[in-house]
C-alpha positions, -999 to 999 in steps of 0.1 A, spaced: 17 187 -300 33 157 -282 35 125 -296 21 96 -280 19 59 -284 -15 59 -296 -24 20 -290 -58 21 -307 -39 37 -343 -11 9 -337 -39 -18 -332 -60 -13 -362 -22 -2 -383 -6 -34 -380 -28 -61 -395 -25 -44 -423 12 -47 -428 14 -82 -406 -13 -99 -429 -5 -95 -464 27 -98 -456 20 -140 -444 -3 -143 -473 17 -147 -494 28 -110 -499 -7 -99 -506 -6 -121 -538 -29 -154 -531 -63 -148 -540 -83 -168 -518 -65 -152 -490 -75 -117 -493 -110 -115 -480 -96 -102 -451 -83 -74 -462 -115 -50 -469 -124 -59 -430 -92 -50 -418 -96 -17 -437 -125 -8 -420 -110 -23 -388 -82 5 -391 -108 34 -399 -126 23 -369 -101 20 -344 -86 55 -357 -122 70 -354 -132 59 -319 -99 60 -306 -102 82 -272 -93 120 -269 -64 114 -243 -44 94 -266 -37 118 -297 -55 149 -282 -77 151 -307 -114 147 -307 -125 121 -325 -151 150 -345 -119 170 -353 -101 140 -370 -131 133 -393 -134 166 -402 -97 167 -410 -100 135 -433 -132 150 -452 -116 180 -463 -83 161 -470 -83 167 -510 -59 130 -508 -87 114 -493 -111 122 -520 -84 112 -548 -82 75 -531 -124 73 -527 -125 82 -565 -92 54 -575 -113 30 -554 -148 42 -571 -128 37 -602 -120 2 -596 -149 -9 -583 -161 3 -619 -139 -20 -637 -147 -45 -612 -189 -43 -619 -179 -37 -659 -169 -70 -665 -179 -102 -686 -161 -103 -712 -151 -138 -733 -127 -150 -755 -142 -145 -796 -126 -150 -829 -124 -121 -850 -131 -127 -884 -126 -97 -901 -84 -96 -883 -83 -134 -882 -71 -136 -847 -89 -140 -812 -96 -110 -786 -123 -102 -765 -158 -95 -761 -171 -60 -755 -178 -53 -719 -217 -43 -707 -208 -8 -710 -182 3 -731 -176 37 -719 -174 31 -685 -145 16 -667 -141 -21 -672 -118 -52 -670 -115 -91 -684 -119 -109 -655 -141 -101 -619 -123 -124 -599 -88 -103 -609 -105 -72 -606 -116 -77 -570 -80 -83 -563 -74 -48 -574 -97 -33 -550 -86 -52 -521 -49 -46 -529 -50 -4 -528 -76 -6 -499 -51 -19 -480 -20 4 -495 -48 35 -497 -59 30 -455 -22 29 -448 -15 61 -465 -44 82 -451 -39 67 -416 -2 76 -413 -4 113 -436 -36 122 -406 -13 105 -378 22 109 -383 32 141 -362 6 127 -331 22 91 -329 52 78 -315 65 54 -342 92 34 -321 67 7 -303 51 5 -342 88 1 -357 94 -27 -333 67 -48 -338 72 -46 -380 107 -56 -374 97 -86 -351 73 -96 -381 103 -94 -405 120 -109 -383 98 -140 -380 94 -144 -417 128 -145 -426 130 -176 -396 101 -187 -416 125 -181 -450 154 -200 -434 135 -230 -424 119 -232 -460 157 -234 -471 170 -258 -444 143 -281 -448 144 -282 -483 109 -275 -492 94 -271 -524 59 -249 -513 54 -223 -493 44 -237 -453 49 -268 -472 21 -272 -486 15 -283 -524 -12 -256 -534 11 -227 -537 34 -241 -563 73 -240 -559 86 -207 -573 83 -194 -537 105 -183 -506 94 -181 -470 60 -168 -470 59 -151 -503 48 -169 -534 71 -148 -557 111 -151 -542 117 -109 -559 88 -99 -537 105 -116 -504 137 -99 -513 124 -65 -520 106 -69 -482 136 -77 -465 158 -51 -483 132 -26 -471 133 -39 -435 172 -44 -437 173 -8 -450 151 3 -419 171 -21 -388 206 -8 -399 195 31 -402 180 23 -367 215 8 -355 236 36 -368 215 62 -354 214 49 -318 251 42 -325 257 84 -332 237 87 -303 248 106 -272 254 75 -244 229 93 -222 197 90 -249 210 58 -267 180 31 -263 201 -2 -258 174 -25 -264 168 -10 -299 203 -9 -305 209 -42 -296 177 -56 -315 189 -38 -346 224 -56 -346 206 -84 -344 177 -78 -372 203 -64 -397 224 -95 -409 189 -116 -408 175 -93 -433 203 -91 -451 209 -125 -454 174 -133 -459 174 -108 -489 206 -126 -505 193 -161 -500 163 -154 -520 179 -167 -551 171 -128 -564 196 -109 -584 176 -78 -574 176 -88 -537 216 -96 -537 224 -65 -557 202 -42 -535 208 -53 -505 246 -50 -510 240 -12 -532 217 -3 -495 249 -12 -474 275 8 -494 253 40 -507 241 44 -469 278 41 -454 290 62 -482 263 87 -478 271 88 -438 310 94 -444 305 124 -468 280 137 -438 299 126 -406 338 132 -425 342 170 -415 320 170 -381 340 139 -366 370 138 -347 397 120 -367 400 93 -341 367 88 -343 364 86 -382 395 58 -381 373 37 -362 346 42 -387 370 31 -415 379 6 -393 338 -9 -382 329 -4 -420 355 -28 -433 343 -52 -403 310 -46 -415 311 -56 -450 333 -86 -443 310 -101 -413 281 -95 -441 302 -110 -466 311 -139 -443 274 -143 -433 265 -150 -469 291 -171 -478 285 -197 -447 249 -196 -453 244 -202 -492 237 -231 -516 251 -233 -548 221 -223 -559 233 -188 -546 265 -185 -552 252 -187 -589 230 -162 -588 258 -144 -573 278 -148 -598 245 -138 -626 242 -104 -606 274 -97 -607 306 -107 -631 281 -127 -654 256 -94 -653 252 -79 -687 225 -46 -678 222 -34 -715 210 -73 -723 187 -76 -690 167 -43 -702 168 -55 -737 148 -87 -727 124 -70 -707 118 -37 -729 94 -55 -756 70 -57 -727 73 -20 -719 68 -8 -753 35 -29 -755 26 -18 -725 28 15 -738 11 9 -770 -17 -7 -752 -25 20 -732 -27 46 -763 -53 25 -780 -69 28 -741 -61 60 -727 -85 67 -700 -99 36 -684 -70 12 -698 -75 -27 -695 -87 -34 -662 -68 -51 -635 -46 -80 -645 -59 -73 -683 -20 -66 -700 -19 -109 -697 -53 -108 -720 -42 -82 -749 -4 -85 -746 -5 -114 -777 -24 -91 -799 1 -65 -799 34 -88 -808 37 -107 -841 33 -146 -836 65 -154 -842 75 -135 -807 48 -155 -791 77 -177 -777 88 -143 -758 58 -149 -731 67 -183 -725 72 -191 -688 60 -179 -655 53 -142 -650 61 -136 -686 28 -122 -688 35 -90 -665 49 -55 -677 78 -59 -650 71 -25 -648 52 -11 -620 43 21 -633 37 15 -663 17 -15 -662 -6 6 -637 -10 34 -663 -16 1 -689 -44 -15 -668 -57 18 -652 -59 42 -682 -52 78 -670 -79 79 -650 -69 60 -624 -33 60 -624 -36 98 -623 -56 96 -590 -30 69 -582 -3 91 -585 -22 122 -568 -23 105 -537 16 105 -533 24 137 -547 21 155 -517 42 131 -497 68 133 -527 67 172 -530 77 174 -493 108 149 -499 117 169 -531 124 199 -508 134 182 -477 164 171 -501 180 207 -505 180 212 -468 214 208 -447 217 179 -426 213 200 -396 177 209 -408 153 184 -385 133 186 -417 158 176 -437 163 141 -454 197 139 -437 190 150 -404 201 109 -389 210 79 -399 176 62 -397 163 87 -425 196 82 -448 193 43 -448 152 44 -456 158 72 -485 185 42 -502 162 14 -492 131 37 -510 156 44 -539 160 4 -546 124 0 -542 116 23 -569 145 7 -590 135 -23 -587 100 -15 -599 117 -1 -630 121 -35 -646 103 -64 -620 70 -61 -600 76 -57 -561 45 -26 -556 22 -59 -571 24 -74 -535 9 -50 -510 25 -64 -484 60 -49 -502 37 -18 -511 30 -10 -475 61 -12 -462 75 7 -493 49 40 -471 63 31 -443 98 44 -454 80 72 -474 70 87 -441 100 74 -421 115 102 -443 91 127 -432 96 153 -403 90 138 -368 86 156 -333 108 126 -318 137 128 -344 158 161 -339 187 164 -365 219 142 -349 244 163 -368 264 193 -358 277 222 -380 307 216 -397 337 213 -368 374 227 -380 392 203 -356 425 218 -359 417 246 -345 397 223 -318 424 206 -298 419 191 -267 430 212 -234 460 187 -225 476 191 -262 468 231 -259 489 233 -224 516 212 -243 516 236 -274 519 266 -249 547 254 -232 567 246 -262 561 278 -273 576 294 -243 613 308 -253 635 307 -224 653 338 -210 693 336 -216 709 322 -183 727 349 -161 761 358 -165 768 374 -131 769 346 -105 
């Protein structure tokens, strides 16, 4: 089956990564009551969306999403929350009989439940969005042309990190300069890790985009995306170092080098050795334009967080100050193994689980998060729900798994182009990242983090660029053959007989 543009998918797809995005990743409360109507927006313009522009009937692609077993998983994850959201109620009490304070018992104690409604709602709002972008691109993928969609995410990057340089230029302490947001943020994101995890992600897609049109033959290289790429690739990058993030100046920079590593121990025995000089050659360019970029653009502010993420970095000391969190995390969820705490809810119990003399350890802002994605989900969801959680991707991920062993000249294969080898190491620091921060607790970071997933996935429109291995000595050009040949030739002895 062909793949087509499909303007009523991209319509109702690209709220849903444009607005969470300028709300401050996903994160502000009063700004998500929009995202439950752009949900059903999506659904509906992927439902009514006419026959001649996916070639299937609107009656075949519901059918195919109500037998999808991933479909059901993400209706009973969003059943589940809605649970925890209805269960709620609970106060602050003393407890007498263990002398310290904890909470009320919700209206039904074995059912699903959570602390706090308002916090709970967020939940629901926050996978309805990542959920709908999920099931709309696993039923789509292999009908829709993803280069008119991949263009308009990059120009919304694109604008926010404008939007992130102006904030820095201008000196201003709030997000759109405005005193309700508070100061710890950075373009249009009210947490500065959750901007640099976003533009790693896009800076991982725009130079995979470059490189590949760059490998391309002349006669099917798209200029304008080429061109646009060059251009998007030092903004994001840039815009990731200037986030004053250790994890956004660290990835960015471990994106750049495992991706042009990764493409040399590909490209190294299938290019000529001309051609792999000038790639020695662009690389070193590369880094040092990159390098030269930050430097001209940054504050002291980072050039010291330079220096924290790198000669001043001490790892074993960074895990070390985060792992307490992790371990009650984890002791949390074994007094609550099913339902867990309810959205938000490690910030209500955490205290009860640390001796008060480490009280002091929660001091400060955001002390009172896992800074642990997954397991702060498995905390606050219980089993339950961060099993369903987790059943929606394992499909996706059991694909990748075996996409991995398959040679580069595989079209299913992770390393089939350039585009899929710079989106696996942008996924890899996503997932890193969440190992010991909180970038998949903004869905607009969340949704682009799917994006990549299925940017990995096989794609009608993206053949392998790779050849099979090439043993260019015994390749030579014609002219050096006919030169060879004649030096070879031994000539006959002169006559003697004149």
């Amino acid at each position: 089956m062909t793949s087509t543009s499909r303007p009523f998918l991209l319509t109702g797809l690209l709220p849903l990564f444009v607005a969470p995005v300028w709300a401050a990743g996903g994160a502000y409360k009063p700004w998500q009551g929009s995202f439950l109507w752009l949900c059903l927006f999506a659904w509906g313009m992927y439902f009514l969306e006419p026959t001649r522009f996916s070639g299937i009937t609107p009656q075949r692609r519901l059918k195919a999403v109500a037998v999808d077993p991933i479909f059901w998983c993400a209706l009973l994850l969003m059943g589940f929350l809605t649970l925890q959201f209805l269960n709620t109620g609970r106060i602050q009490i003393f407890d007498f009989l263990n002398n310290r304070y904890t909470y009320s018992p919700p209206p039904h104690p074995g059912l699903p439940w959570s602390v706090n409604r308002i916090e709970a709602l967020e939940m629901i709002r926050w996978f309805g969005v990542v959920l709908t972008v999920l099931l709309l691109l696993r039923h789509s993928w292999t009908t829709f042309d993803p280069r008119a969609f991949t263009w308009l995410v990059m120009l919304n990057g694109f604008l926010n990190a404008i939007l992130a340089f102006i904030h820095l230029a201008s000196g201003w302490e709030y997000m759109y300069n405005l005193k309700r947001f508070g100061k710890d943020v950075y373009g249009s994101f009210g947490y500065p890790n959750h901007g640099a995890v976003f533009f790693i992600l896009l800076f991982s897609i725009s130079m995979g985009l470059a490189l590949k049109e760059l490998l391309q033959d002349s006669s099917e290289r798209n200029r304008a995306t080429f061109l646009f790429a060059l251009i998007w690739s030092p903004v994001f990058f840039i815009a990731a170092n200037l986030s004053t993030s250790r994890a956004g100046i660290l990835g960015s920079w471990m994106v750049l080098v495992f991706s042009l590593a990764h493409l040399a121990v590909i490209a190294w025995p299938r290019l000529h050795p001309v051609q792999l000089l000038y790639g020695m050659i662009g690389s070193l360019l590369l880094f040092g334009f990159f390098a030269a970029g930050f430097v001209i653009f940054a504050q002291p502010v980072h050039l010291k967080e330079l220096q924290a993420a790198t000669v001043e970095l001490d790892i074993l000391e960074e895990i070390g100050g985060r792992f307490f969190q992790v371990e009650t995390a984890y002791d949390m969820w074994k007094d609550h193994p099913w339902y867990g705490v309810g959205g938000w809810g490690y910030r209500y119990f955490v205290s009860q689980y640390l001796p008060v003399e480490e009280w002091t350890l929660l001091a400060g802002k955001g002390k009172a998060n896992v800074h642990n994605d997954w397991m702060q989900f498995l905390a606050e969801f219980g089993l339950i729900g961060f099993g369903l959680l987790a059943a929606c991707f394992l499909p996706r991920v059991i694909c990748l798994v075996k996409a991995f062993k398959l040679r580069p000249t595989n079209e299913k294969s992770l390393w089939s182009d350039p585009l899929k080898i710079c989106a696996f190491w942008g996924l890899v620091m996503l997932l890193l990242i969440s190992q010991f921060d909180i970038p998949l607790r903004s869905p607009g970071v969340f949704v682009h983090g799917i994006f990549l997933l299925f940017l990995l996935s096989p794609h009608p429109m993206s053949p392998s660029l790779w050849t099979p291995v090439i043993d260019w000595k015994r390749l030579q050009p014609p002219a050096l053959r006919v030169k060879q040949e004649v030096r070879e030739v031994i000539p006959e002895d002169p006559p003697t007989d004149w």
